[in-house]
C-alpha positions in Angstrom: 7.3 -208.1 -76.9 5.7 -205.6 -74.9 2.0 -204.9 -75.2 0.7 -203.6 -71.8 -2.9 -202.4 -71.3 -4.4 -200.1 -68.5 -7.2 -201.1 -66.1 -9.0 -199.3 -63.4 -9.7 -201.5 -60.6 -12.9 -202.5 -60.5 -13.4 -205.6 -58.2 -12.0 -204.2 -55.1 -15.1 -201.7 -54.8 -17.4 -203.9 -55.1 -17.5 -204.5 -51.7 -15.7 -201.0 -50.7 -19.1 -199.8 -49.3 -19.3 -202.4 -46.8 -16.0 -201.8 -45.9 -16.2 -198.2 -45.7 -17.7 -197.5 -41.7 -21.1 -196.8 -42.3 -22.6 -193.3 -40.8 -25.1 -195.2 -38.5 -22.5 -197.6 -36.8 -20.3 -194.0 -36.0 -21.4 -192.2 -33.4 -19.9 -190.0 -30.4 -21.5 -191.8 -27.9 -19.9 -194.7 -28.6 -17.2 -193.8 -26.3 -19.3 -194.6 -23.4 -19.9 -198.0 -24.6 -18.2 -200.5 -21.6 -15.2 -202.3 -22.2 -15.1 -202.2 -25.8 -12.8 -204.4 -28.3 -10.1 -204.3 -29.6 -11.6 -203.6 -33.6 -14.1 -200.9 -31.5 -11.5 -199.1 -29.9 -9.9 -198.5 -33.7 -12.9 -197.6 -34.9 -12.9 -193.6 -35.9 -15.6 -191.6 -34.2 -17.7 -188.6 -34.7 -16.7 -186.0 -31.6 -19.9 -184.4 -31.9 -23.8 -185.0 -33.0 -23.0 -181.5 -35.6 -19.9 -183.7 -36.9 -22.2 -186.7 -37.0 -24.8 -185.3 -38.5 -22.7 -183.6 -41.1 -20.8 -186.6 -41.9 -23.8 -188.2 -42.8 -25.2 -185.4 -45.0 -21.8 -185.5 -47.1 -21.7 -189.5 -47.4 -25.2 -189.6 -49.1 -23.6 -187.7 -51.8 -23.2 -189.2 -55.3 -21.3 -188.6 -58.7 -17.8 -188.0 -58.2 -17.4 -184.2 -58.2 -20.0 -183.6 -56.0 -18.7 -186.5 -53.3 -15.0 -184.8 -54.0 -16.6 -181.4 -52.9 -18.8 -182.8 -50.1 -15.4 -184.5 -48.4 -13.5 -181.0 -49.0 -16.2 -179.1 -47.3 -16.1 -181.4 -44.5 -12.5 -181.5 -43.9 -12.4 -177.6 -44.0 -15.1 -177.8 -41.3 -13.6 -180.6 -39.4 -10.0 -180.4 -39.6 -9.3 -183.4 -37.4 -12.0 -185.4 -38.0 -11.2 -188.9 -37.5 -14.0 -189.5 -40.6 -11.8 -187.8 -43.3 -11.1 -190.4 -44.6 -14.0 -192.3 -45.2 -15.3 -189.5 -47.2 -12.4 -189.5 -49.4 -12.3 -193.3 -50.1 -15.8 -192.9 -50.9 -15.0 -190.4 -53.5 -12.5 -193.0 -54.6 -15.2 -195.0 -55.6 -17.4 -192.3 -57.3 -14.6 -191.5 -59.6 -13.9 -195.3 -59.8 -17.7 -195.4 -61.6 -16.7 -192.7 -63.8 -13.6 -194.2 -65.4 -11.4 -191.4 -64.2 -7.7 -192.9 -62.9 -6.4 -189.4 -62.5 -9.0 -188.1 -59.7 -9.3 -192.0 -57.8 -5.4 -191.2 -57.7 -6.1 -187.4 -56.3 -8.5 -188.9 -53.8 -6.2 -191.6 -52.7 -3.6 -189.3 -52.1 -5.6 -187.2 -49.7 -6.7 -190.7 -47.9 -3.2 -191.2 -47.3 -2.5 -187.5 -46.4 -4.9 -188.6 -43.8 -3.7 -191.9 -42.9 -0.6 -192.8 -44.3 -0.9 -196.6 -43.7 -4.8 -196.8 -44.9 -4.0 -200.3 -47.3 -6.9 -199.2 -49.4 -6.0 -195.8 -50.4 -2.2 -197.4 -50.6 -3.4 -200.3 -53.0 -5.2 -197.9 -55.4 -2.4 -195.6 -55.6 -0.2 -198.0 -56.3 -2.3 -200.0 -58.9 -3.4 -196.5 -60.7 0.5 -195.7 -60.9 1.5 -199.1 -62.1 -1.3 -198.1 -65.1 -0.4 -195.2 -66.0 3.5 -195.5 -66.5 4.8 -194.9 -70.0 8.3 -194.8 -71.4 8.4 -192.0 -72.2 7.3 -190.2 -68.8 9.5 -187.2 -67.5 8.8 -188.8 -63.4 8.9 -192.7 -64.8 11.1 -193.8 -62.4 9.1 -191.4 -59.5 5.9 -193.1 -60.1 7.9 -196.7 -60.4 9.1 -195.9 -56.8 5.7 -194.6 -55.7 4.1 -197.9 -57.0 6.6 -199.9 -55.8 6.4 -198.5 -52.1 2.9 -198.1 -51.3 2.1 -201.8 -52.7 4.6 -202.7 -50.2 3.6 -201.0 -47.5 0.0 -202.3 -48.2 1.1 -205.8 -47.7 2.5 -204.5 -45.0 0.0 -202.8 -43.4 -3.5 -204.8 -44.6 -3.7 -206.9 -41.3 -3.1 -204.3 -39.0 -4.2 -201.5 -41.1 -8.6 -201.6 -41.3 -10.9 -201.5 -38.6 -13.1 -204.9 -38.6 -16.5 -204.0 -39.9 -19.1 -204.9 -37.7 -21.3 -205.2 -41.4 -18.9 -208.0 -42.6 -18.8 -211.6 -41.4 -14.8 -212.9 -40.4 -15.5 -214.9 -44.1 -15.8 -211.7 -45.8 -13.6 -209.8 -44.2 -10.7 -212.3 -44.7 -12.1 -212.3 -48.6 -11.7 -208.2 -48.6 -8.1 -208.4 -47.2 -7.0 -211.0 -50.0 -8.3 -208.8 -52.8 -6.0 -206.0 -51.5 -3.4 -208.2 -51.5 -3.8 -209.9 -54.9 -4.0 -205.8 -56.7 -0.8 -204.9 -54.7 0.9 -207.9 -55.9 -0.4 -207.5 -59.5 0.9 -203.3 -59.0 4.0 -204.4 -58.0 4.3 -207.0 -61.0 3.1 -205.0 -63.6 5.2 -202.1 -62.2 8.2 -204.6 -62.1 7.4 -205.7 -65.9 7.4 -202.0 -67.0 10.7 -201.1 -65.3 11.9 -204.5 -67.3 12.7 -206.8 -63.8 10.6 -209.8 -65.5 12.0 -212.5 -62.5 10.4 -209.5 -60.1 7.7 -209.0 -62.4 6.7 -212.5 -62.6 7.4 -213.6 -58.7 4.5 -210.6 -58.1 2.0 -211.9 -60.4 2.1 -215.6 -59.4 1.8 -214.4 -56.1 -1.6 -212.3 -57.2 -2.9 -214.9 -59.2 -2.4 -217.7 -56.4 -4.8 -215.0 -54.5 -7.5 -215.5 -57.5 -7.5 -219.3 -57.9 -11.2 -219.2 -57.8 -11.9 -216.7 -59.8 -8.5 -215.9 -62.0 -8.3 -212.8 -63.1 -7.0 -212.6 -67.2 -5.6 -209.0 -66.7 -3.0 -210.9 -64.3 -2.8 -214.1 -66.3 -1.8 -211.9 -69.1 1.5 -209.9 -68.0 2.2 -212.6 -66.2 2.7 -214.4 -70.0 4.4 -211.1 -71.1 7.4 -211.6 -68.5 7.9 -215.0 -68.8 7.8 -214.7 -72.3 10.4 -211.7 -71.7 12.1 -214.7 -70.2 12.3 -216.9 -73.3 10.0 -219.3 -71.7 8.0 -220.3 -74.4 6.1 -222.9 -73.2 5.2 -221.4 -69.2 4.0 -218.3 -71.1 1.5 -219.8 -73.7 0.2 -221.7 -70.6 -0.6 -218.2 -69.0 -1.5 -216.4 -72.0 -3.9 -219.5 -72.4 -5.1 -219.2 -69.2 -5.5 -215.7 -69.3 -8.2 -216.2 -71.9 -10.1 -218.7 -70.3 -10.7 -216.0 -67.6 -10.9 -212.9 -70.3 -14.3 -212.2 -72.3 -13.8 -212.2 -76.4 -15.1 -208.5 -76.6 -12.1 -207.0 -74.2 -9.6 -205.0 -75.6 -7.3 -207.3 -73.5 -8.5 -210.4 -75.0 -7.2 -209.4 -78.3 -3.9 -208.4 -77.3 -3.4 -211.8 -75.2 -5.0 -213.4 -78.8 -2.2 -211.7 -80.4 0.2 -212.5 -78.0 -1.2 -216.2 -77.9 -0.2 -216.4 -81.7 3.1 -214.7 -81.6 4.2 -217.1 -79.2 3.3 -220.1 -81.4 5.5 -218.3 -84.2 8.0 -217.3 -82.1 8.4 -220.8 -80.3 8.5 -222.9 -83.4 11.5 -220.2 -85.0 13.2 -220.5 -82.0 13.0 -224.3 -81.1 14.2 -225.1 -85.0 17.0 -222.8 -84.6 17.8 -225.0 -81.7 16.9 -228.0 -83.8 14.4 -229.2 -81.1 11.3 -231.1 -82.8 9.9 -232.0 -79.3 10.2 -228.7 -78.4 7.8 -227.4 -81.4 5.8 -229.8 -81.0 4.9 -229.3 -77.3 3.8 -226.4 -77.8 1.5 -227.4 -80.8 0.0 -229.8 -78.3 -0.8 -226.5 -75.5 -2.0 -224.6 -78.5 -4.9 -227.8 -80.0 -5.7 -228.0 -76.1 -6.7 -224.8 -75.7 -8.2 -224.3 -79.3 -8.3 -227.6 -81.5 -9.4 -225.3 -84.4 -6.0 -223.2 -84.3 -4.8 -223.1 -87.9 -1.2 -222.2 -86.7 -0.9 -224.9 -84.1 -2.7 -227.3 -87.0 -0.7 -226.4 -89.8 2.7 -226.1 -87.7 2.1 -229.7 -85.8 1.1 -231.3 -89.3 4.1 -230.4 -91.4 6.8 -231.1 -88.1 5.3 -234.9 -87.9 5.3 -234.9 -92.1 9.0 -233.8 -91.5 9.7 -237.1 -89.2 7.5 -239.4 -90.7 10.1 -242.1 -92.6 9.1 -244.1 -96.1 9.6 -247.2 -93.6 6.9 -245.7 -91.2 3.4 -248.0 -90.7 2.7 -245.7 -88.0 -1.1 -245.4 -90.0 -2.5 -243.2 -86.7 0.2 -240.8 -87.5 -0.4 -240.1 -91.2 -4.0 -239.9 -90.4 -3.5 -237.2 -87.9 -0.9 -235.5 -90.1 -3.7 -235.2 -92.8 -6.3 -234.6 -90.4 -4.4 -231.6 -89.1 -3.2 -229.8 -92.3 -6.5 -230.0 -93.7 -8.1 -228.5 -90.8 -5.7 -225.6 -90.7 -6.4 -225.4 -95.0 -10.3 -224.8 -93.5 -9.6 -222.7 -91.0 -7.2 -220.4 -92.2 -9.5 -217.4 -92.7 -11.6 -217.5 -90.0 -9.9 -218.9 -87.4 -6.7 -216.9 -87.1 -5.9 -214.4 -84.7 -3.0 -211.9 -86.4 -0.5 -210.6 -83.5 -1.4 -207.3 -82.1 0.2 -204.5 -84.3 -0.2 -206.4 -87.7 -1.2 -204.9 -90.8 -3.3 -206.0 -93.6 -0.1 -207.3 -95.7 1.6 -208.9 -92.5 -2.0 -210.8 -91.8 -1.7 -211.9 -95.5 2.0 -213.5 -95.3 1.2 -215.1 -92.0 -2.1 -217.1 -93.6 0.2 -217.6 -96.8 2.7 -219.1 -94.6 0.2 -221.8 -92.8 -1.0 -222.6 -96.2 2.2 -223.4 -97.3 3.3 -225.5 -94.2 -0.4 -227.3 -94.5 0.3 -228.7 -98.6 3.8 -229.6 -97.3 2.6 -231.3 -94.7 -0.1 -233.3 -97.4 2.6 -233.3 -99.9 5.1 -235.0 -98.2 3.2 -237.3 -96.2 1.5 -238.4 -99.7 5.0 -238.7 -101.1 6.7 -241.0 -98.1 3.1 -243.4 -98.4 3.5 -243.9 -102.3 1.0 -241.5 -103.2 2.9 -239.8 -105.8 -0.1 -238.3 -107.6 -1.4 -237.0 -104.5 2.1 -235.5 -103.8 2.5 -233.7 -106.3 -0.8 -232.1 -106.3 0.2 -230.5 -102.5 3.4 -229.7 -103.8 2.1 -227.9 -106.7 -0.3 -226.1 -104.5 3.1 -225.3 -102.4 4.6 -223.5 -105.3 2.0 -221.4 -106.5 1.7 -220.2 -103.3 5.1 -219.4 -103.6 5.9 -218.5 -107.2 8.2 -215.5 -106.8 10.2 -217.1 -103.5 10.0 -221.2 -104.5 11.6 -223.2 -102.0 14.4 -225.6 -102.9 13.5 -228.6 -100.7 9.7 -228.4 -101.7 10.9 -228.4 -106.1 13.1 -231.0 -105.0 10.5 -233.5 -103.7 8.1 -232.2 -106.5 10.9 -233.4 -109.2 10.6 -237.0 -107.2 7.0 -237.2 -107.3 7.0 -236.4 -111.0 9.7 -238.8 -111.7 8.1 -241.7 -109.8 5.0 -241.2 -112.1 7.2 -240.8 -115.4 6.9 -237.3 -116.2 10.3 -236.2 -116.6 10.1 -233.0 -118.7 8.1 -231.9 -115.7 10.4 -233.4 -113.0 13.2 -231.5 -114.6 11.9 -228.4 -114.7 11.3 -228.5 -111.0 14.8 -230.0 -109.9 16.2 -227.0 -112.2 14.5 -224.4 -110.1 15.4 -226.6 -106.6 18.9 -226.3 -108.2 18.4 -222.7 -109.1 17.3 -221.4 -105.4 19.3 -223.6 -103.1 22.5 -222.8 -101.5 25.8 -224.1 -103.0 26.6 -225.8 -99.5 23.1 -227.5 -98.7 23.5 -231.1 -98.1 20.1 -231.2 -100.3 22.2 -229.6 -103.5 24.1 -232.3 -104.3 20.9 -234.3 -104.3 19.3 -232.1 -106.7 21.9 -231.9 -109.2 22.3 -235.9 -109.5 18.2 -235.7 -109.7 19.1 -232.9 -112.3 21.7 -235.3 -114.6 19.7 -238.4 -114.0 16.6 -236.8 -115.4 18.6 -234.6 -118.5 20.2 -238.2 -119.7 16.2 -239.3 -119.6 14.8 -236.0 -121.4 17.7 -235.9 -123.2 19.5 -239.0 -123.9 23.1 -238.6 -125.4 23.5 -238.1 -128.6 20.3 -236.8 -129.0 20.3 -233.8 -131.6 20.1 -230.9 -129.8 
């Protein structure tokens, strides 16, 4: 299921200021300074007190335009300026302020026209890129190769490749290095996702999230869910997705797609895992779900009726039927206002979803009331089952509504439903020939023979 979402890169600037060489530490007569270091001798320098003076005139500029202008003017003035650069990465972050991917892309490009190994300029390229690819793109797999090679050649290049700010402690600077490496890796994953490499994909953004430990970062968290998921690993990708939205705020867009996605993967997971007729399975991941959200109706109403499903007539496992109840009434509460439709679904599909957890919840009650002897209370879920159901009804759920009503005597009634189990289930369920010796048992009791007809 693909449901990517654009970002422009936000937490990389935050500290782009300090990182860009300030006007007042540049200066011309720094050349004359005695044996200078290592990080001095890479620092760029003005060649004049004009070029100076100029510099600083066009870095006080704000608003993106106006920066964009200010750096253009100065490069036509100052054709090999060694300060460029900074000018440009400074308009980066003006147009970064002003939401505008397609001119922090332009500005990065000129950076790197500049200085083709500047990791900043390389990682915003590549993140921008990995952002904007669509499908349907006429250069798709040109800006898949441009995002895929200057995120490389930032990792490459991010030790070797900034001049150490005399603003910034080692602490910081360190700090500053690692966020350029977590957004190249998190380029080159979501660029990996979108050209459909999900193994790539996902090596890339472990590796950025590893980066953000501290302080994950739910835009990674979440693709990372959508390739492992790609993967059929259920279970790893709820954890992400999970994750993901312990880092996200409710109100972002991305928040409801990894909601949707969270909810999906519950569906998906339990359709899958009973195709493979693996109980544990489903009910793992009903477990990650109630950790994460103990209100879930899907993970209440699906983990209810799987341990109704295994609970035997023999079973005095009282913790068990108490949690079984617990559950599918919870999920009956919840239903409305505590479930998260999958990204993409309509009114009608949001409607057959919640009809569906209904449905597993009064299973769930009625067949744990029926295997504890609770015949009246069985047949009251059951019932509520049914009309749920009315134009659809389900075999095995008539079925155990014929026993309940049988147990307490009221065989008209138990007939009727074991003639509609008989009715809607297939010739070669093992449950049919049940039915139809239910069926003749409770015909010779209705009507006994020789009865006039």
């Amino acid at each position: 299921m693909k449901f990517y979402l654009t970002r422009l890169p936000v937490a990389i600037f935050l500290g782009l200021l300090l990182f860009v060489v300030p006007a007042c530490a540049i200066s011309h007569a720094q050349k004359a300074s005695a044996s200078p270091t290592p990080a001095e001798q890479r620092r760029p320098q003005a060649k004049t007190k004009a070029e100076l003076a100029d510099y600083n005139t066009a870095y006080a500029v704000s608003g993106g335009d106006a920066m964009e202008k200010a750096a253009t003017d100065f490069a036509a003035k100052y054709p090999t300026s060694e300060l460029r650069g900074f000018l440009y990465s400074k308009s980066m972050h003006e147009f970064q302020t002003e939401n505008r991917s397609d001119k922090i892309l332009a500005m990065a490009e000129k950076v790197l026209s500049i200085d083709p190994d500047n990791p900043l300029a390389l990682v915003m390229s590549a993140t921008i890129l990995s952002d904007v690819i669509k499908d349907d793109d006429k250069d798709r797999q040109k800006k898949i190769d441009t995002a895929i090679k200057n995120a490389t050649r930032a990792l490459q290049t991010v030790d070797t490749g900034l001049p150490a700010p005399a603003a910034a402690t080692p602490e910081q600077f360190a700090a500053y290095k690692n966020s350029l490496r977590s957004m190249a890796h998190s380029a080159l994953g979501i660029t990996e996702l979108k050209a459909g490499d999900n193994a790539a994909a996902e090596k890339e953004l472990r590796a950025s999230a590893d980066l953000n430990k501290a302080a994950p970062d739910g835009f990674v968290l979440y693709h990372l869910s959508l390739a492992l998921d790609h993967q059929h690993r259920n279970l790893e990708a709820l954890d992400a997705v999970q994750d993901a939205l312990r880092a996200l705020k409710p109100e972002e867009d991305i928040a409801k797609l990894a909601q949707g996605e969270r909810v999906r993967l519950v569906f998906q997971s339990m359709l899958d895992y009973q195709t493979e007729n693996v109980p544990d399975k489903m009910l793992a991941i009903c477990d990650k779900a109630l950790a994460y959200a103990p209100n879930d109706p899907v993970a209440l109403a699906l983990s209810a009726f799987l341990m109704a499903d295994s609970l035997s007539v023999s079973d005095k496992d009282l913790e068990k039927v108490a949690a079984i109840r617990k559950n599918a009434n919870s999920a009956l509460q919840n239903v409305d206002t505590g479930f998260a439709a999958p990204g993409g679904a309509s009114a009608s599909q949001v409607a057959v979803y919640k009809t569906y957890l209904r449905t597993k919840a009064h299973m769930a009650l009625g067949m744990t009331a029926l295997k504890t002897g609770d015949d009246a209370g069985a047949e009251k879920e059951l019932k509520a089952t049914y009309e749920l159901n009315k134009s659809t009804p389900d075999g095995f759920v008539m079925y155990h509504l014929a026993l309940a009503q049988d147990h307490q005597q009221k065989y008209a009634e138990a007939l009727n439903s074991v003639e509609i189990a008989v009715r809607v289930l297939a010739p070669n369920d093992d449950l049919m020939k049940l039915a139809q010796g239910e069926r003749s048992r409770l015909t010779l009791l209705v009507k006994p023979v020789g009865t006039p007809k």
